[in-house]
C-alpha positions as CSV (number, residue, x, y, z in Angstrom):
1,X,-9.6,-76.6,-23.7
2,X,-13.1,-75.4,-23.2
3,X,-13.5,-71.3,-23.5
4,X,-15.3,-71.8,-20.4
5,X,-13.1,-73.3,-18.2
6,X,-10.5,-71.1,-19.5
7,X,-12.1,-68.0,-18.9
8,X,-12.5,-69.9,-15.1
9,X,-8.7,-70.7,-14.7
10,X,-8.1,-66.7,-15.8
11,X,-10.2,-65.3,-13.5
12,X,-8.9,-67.8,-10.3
13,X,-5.4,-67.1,-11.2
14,X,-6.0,-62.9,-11.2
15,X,-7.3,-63.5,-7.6
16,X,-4.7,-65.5,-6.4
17,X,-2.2,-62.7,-8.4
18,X,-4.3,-60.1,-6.4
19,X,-4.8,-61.4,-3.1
20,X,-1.0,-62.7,-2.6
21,X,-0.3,-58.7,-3.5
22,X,-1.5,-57.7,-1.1
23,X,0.2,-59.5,1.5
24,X,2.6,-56.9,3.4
25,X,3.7,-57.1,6.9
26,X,3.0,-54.2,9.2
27,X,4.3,-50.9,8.7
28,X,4.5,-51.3,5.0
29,X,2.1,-49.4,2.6
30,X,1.3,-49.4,-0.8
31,X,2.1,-45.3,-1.8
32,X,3.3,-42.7,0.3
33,X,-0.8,-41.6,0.4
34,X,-1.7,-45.1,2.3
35,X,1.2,-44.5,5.2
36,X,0.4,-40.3,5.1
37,X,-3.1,-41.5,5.7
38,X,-2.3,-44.3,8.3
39,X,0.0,-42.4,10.5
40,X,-1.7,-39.3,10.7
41,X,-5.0,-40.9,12.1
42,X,-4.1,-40.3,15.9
43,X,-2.3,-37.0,15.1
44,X,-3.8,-33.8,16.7
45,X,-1.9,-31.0,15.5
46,X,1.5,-29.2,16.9
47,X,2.7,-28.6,20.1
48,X,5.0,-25.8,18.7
49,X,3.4,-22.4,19.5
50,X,4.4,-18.7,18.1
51,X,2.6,-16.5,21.1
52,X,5.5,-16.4,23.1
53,X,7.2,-14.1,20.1
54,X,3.9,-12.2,19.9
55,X,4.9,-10.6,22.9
56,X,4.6,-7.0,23.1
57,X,3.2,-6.8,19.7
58,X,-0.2,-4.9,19.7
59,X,-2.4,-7.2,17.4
60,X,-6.1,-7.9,16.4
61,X,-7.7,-11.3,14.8
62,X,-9.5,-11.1,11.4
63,X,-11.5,-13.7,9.7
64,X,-11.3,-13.8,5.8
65,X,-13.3,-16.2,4.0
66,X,-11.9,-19.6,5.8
67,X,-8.5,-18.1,6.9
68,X,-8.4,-16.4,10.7
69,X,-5.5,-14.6,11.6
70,X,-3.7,-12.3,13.5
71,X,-2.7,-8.7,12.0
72,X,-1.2,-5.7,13.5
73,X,-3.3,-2.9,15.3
74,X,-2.6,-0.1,13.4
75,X,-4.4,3.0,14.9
76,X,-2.3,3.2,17.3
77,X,1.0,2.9,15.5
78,X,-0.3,6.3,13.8
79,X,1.1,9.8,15.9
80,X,-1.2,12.1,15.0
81,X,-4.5,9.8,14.9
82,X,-7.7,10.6,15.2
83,X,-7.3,13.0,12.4
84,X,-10.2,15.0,13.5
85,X,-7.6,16.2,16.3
86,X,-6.3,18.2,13.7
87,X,-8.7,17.9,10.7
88,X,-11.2,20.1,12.7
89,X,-12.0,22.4,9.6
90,X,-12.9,21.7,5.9
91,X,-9.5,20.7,3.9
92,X,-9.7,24.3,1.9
93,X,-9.8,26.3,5.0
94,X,-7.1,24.1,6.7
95,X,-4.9,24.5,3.9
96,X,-5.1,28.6,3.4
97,X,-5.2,29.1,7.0
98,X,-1.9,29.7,9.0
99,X,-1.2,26.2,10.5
100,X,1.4,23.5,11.3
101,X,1.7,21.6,7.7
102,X,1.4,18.1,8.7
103,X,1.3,15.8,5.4
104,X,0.4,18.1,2.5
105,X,4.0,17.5,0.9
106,X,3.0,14.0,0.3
107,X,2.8,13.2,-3.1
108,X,0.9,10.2,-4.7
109,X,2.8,7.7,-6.7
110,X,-0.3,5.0,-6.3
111,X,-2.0,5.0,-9.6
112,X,-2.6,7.4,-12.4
113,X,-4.0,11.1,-11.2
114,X,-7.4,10.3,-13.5
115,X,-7.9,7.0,-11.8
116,X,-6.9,8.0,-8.3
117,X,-6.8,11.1,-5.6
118,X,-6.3,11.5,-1.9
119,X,-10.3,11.5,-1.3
120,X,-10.3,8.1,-3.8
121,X,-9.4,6.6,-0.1
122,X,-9.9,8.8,2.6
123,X,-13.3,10.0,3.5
124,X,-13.6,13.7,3.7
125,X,-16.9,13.6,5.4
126,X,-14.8,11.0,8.2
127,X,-11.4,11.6,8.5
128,X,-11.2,9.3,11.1
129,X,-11.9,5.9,8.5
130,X,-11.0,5.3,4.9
131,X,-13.7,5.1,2.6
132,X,-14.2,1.8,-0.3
133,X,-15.0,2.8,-4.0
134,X,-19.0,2.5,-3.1
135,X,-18.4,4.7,0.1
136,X,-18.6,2.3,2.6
137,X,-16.3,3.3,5.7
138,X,-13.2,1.2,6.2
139,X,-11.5,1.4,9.7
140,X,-7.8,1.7,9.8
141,X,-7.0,-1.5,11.4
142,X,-7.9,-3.1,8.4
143,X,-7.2,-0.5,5.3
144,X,-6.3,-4.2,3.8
145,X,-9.9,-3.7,2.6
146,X,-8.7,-1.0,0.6
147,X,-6.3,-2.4,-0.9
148,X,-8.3,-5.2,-1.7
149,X,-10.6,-3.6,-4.2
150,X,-8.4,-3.6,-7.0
151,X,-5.6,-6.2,-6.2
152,X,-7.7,-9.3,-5.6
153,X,-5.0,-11.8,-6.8
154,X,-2.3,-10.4,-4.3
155,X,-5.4,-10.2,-1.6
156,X,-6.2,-13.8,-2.2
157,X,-2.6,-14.7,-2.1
158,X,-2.4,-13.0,1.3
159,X,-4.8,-14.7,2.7
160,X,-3.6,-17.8,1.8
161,X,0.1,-16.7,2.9
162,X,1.6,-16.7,-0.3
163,X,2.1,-13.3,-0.2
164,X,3.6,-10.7,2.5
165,X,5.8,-11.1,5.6
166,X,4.7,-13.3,8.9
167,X,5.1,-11.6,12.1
168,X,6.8,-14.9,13.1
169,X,6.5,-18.6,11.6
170,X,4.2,-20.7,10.3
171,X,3.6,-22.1,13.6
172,X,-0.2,-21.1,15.2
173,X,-1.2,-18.6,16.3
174,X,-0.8,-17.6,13.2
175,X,0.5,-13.4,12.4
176,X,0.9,-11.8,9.2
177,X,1.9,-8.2,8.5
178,X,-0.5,-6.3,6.2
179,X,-0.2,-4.3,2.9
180,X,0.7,-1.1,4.7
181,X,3.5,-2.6,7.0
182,X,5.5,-3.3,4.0
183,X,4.4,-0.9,1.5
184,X,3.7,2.8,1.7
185,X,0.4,3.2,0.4
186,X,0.9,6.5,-1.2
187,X,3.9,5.1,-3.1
188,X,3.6,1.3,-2.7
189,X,6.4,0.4,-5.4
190,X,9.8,-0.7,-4.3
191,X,12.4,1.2,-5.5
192,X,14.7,-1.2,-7.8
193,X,17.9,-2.2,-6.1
194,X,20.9,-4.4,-6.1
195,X,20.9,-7.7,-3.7
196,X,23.1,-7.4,-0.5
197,X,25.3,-9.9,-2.4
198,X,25.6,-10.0,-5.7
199,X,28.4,-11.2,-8.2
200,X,30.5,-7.9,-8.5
201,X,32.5,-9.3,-12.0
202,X,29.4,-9.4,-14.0
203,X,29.5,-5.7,-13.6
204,X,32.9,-5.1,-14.4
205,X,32.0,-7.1,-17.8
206,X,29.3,-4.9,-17.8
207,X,32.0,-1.6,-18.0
């Protein structure tokens, strides 16, 4: 047979093979990505709605990169703030004079003494605000800034919502709790503990 007509009767036969394929009825896809793509087209988002938990919770919205949320308002969860209600005097004179001791038993279990202090974060000049590693003032409502410096990964994660607590689902508005709602940022580590259930005859084999 003549290459030519061969290489005719090849390609004729592929179409056929490819046309008749592609013969579905309706409803049926070829991958999951086709029917995803198909039955989302007149689909415009959730009717399911979190504000009504949100209810008596003091918050404020934020805008990182693409992600706006909601976060907790924090200033006003702190008793004795504005600090300049009581930090009315330079730090030294405060400390030798006879006053009410308010936090000066706090001890710093953040980083190592060298690489961190108590002025590393809060602004002696403003006690009212933190203070960033350059000196720019941070307010308290989002100290995430802070915190932000030197743990980018965890700060991108958060953003994202890998990482941290929601206020309530996943459903919008969307709320998440910040870095200083779950840890203490003078001693953010959690101390090491058991589960509320664990399997109690490992640890007698562990006797």
């Amino acid at each position: 047979m003549n290459k030519h007509i061969l290489h005719i009767l090849t390609c004729i036969f592929f179409c056929l093979l490819l046309f008749s394929s592609c013969k579905h009825s309706e409803g049926e896809y070829h991958s999951i990505t086709d029917k995803i793509e198909a039955e989302s087209k007149n689909y415009h988002g959730t009717s399911i709605s979190s504000e009504q938990f949100l209810e008596g919770i003091k918050t404020i919205e934020i805008t990182e990169g693409e992600h706006t949320f909601l976060i907790p308002e924090r200033k006003s969860q702190i008793t004795s703030f504005a600090c300049t209600e009581c930090h009315t005097k330079p730090l030294i004179e405060l400390q030798s004079g006879d006053i009410k001791k308010a936090h000066w038993d706090i001890k710093l279990a953040h980083a190592d003494l060298n690489t961190m202090n108590c002025i590393t974060c809060h602004n002696g000049d403003e006690m009212d605000n933190l203070k960033s590693l350059t000196g720019n003032i941070i307010d308290y409502n989002r100290s995430y800034k802070l915190c932000s410096q030197c743990h980018t990964n965890q700060f991108e994660d958060w953003k994202g919502g890998a990482h941290g607590k929601k206020i309530v689902g996943w459903a919008p508005p969307r709320a998440s709790m910040t870095c200083v709602n779950c840890h203490d940022p003078h001693k953010p580590g959690f101390k090491t503990r058991w589960p509320s259930n664990y399997n109690t005859q490992k640890v007698k084999d562990r006797e």
